[in-house]
C-alpha positions as CSV (number, residue, x, y, z in Angstrom):
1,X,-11.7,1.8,15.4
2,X,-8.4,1.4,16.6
3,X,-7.0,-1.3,14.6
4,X,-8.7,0.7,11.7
5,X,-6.9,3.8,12.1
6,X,-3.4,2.0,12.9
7,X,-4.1,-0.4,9.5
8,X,-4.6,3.1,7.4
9,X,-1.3,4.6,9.0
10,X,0.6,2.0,7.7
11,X,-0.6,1.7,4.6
12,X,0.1,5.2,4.1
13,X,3.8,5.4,5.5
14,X,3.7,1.9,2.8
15,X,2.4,4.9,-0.1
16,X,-0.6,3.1,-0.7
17,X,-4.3,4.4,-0.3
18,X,-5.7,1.6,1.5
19,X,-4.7,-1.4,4.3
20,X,-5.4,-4.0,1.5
21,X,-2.8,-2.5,-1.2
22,X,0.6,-3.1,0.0
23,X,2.4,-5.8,-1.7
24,X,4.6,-8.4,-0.1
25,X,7.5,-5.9,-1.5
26,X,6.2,-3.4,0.9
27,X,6.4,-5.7,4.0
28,X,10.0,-7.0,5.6
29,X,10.3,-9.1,8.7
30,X,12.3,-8.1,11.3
31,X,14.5,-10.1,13.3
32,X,16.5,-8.5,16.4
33,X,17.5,-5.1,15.8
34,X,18.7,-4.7,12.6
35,X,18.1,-7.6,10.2
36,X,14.9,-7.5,8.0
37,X,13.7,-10.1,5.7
38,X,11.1,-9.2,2.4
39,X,8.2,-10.9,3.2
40,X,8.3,-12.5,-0.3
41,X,11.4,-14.6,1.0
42,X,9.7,-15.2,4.0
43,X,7.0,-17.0,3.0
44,X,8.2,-17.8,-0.5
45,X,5.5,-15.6,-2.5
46,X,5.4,-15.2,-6.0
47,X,5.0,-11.7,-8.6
48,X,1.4,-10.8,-7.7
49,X,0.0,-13.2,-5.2
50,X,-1.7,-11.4,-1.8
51,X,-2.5,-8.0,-4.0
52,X,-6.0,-7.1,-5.4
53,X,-5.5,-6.8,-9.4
54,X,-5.7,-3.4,-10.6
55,X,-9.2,-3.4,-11.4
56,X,-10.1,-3.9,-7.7
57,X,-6.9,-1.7,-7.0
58,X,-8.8,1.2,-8.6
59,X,-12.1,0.3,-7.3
60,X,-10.6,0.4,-3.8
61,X,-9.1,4.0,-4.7
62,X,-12.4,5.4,-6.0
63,X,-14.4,4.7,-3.1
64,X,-12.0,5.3,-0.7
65,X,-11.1,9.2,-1.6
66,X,-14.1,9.7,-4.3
67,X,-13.2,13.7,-4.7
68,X,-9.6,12.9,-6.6
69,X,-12.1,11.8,-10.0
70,X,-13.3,15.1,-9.6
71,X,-9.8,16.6,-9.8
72,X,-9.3,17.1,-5.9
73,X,-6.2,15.6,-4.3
74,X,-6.5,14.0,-0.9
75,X,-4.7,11.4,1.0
76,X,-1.6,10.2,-0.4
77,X,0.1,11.2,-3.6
78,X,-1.4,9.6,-7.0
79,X,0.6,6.7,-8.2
80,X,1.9,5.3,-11.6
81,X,-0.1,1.9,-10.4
82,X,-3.0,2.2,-8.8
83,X,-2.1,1.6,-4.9
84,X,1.3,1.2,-5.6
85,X,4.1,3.4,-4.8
86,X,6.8,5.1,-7.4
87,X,10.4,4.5,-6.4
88,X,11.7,7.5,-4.2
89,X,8.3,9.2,-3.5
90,X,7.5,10.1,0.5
91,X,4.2,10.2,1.8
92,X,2.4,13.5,2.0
């Protein structure tokens, strides 16, 4: 229950609704103090690969926080992209 919890934290300071959202853009690897490296250099990924497409994106989304079809907001803030986050926009 632990893990579960500490996966959802992330994925919300990452401003996306659920653990399996974040892209590889969302994720840097850090080395020492100060450097960070994208994980997309990392590992060499390409546009799109590790991320649900944006039918399962929204699938995830509906079951997950069910009220927002119903005009409700809870969670984190709605997004252009389905489990993506808009440049410059916090986390509620």
């Amino acid at each position: 229950m632990t893990l579960r919890r500490d996966l959802l934290k992330v994925s919300e300071a990452a401003g996306v609704l659920h653990p399996a959202l974040p892209s590889v853009d969302d994720v840097s690897i850090m080395d020492g103090d100060r450097r960070q490296t994208p994980l997309r250099e990392v590992y060499g990924y390409e546009e799109g690969w590790g991320v649900p497409g944006p039918e399962i994106a929204e699938e995830i989304q509906r079951i997950m926080y069910p009220a927002r079809e119903k005009g409700r907001r809870r969670g984190c803030p709605g997004r252009a992209r389905p489990g993506r986050r808009q440049p410059n926009q916090g986390v509620e």
